[in-house]
N, C-alpha and C positions, 0 to 999 in steps of 0.2 A: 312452607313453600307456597306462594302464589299458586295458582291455578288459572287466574284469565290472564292471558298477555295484555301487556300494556298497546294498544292502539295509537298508531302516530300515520302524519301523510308528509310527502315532501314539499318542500316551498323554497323558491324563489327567494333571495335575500341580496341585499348591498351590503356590505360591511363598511363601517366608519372607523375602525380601528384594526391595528396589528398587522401580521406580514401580510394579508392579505385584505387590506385595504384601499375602499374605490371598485376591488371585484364583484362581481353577483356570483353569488355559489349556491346548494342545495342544502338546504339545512333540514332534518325531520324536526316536527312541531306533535304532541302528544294531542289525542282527540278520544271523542266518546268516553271523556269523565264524566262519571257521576258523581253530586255530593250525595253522603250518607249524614244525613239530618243526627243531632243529639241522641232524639228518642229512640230513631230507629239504631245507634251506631252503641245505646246502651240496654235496648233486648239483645244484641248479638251478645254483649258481654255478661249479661244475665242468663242467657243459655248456659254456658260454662260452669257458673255457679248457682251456689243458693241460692242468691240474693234475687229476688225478683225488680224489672225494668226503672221501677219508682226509685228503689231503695241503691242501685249501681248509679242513676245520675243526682239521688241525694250526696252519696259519698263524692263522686266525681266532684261537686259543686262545692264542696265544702273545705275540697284539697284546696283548689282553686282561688277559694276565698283566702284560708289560713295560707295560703302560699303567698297573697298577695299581700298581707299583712302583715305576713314578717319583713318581705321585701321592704315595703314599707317603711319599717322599723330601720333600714337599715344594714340588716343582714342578707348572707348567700342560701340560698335552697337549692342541695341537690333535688331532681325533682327526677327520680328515680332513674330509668333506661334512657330517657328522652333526653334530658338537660339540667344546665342549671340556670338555673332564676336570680339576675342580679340588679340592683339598683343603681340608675345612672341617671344623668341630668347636662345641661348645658350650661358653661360657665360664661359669661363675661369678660374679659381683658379688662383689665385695671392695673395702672403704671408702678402705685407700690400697695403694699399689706394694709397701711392705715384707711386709703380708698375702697377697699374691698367691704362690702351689707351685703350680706350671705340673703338675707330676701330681694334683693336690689339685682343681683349681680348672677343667682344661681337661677334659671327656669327651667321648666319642658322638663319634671322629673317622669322618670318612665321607669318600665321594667325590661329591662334587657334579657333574651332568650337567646343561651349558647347550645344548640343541639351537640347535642352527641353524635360524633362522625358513625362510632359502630351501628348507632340505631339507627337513622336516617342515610345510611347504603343501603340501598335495596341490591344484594346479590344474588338474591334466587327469583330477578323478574325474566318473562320471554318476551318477545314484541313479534308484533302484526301489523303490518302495513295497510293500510285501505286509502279509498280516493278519496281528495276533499271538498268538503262539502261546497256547493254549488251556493254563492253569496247573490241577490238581486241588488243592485246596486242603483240610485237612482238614474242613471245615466241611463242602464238600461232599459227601467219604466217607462223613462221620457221618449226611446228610442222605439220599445212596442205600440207605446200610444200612437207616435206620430205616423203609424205605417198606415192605420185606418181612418178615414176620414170622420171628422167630430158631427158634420151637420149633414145636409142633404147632399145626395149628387147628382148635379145635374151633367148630361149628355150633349155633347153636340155643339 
């Protein structure tokens, strides 16, 4: 179970689409994320176990690698709780079979990442509202600036 609530503030929005399109309505936006860096996010997981901080992001890197080399190959990887790992790419249109060069016609191979709906629900999060954060924007720079005079003043 989580222990910090998630942090969000309200905001202003127009919507472009749906039954409520053309409106401004309040939408909450999530705030006061932090990233947890590799090293630090593999001493957490080296606390738990044996394995001390070096040897949990050797393993990690190395799923990582071998996960991307079977993809490669070709094949599917379930990739444990999280997802599966699959290979995809971009075809070309070509009018019949004889027109189709598989280097010609196939680009952009990737690895396609289908998370897992049970692990990516978060149902035991709480949330916390707070105000947001105050942005200076140049408008308003140029607006402080011009309240005070830049050079001398003369009287009279």
């Amino acid at each position: 179970m989580a222990n910090k609530p998630i942090q969000f503030f309200l905001k202003e929005q127009k919507l472009n689409i749906g039954k409520q399109a053309g409106k401004t309505v309040i939408v909450a936006r999530p705030t006061g994320r932090q990233r947890v860096d590799f090293r630090n996010f593999c001493a957490r997981i080296a606390k738990s176990t044996t394995f001390n901080a070096q040897e949990v992001a050797a393993v990690l890197n190395l799923a990582s690698e071998t996960a991307r080399e079977i993809v490669a190959n070709g094949d599917i990887v379930e990739f444990g709780d999280m997802g599966t790992l699959t290979p995809s790419f971009k075809s070309k249109a070509v009018e019949t079979v004889e027109q189709f060069r598989a280097q010609q016609h196939i680009e952009k191979p990737v690895i396609k990442f289908l998370a897992s709906a049970k692990y990516f629900t978060l149902n035991d999060v709480t949330y916390e509202q707070v105000a947001p954060k105050e942005k200076k924007g140049k408008k308003e720079k140029k607006k402080a600036e011009g309240t005070e005079p830049s050079g001398p003043v003369t009287e009279g």
